[in-house]
Each structure stands twice: as C-alpha cells, then as structure tokens.
C-alpha positions, 0 to 999 in steps of 0.5 A: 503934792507933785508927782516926782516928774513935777519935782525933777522938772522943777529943779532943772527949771530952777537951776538953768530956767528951762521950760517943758518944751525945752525939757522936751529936747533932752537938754545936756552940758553940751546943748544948755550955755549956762550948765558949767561945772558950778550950775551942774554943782548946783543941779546935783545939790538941788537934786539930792535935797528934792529927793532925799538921797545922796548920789556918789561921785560917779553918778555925779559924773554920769548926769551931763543930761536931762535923760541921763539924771532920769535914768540916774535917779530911777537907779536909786529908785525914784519912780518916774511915771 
C-alpha cells in the first residue's frame, strides 16, 4: 500500500510528468508550462479521487503549488509523514 506521500507524488507525476527531484523544487503554476487552468482541473479532480474527499472552490484556488496542495490536504486531514 503506498503511503499518502506516494499517493500525492503520483498524482503530480500523472498530471504534469514531474519527478522526486522536480518535486523537490516546489513546483507551482508559475514555475510548471503545462499547469494551465485544465491541467490544474485535472490536478484537483485526480486529487479529490486518490483521497476520497471533495475540496471547495477556495481550496480549488488556494493549490497553485506542490507546497500549498500539501498544506490544503493536511486541512481536510490527510496525513503526510
């Protein structure tokens, strides 16, 4: 079973091809080419299905990093260790 790092990792590697190393550099809508409004559709759509949960518009808004997505989902209570 991977842990829900693994899970979150694989999502931004399925949606924009990114590996650990370019996880490692935080990357976001300003820094990723291909993170436009339908890949970031795409994110939020894959996340809410890996994780089971529903996030609102705002958190919709609020993911525009790998960072910020962690500290979204840690609020709906996915544990990262």
């Amino acid at each position: 079973m991977q842990s829900n790092i693994e899970m979150y990792n694989g999502v931004f590697n399925k949606v924009f091809g990114l590996t650990s190393d370019d996880l490692a550099n935080d990357p976001s809508m300003m820094s990723v080419d291909s993170w436009d409004s339908m890949a970031h559709m795409e994110l939020i759509a894959n996340l809410e299905a890996e994780f089971g949960i529903m996030l609102s518009p705002l958190q919709i808004i609020e993911i525009n990093s790998y960072g910020t997505g962690l500290g979204v989902l840690a609020g709906c209570g996915i544990v990262f260790d």
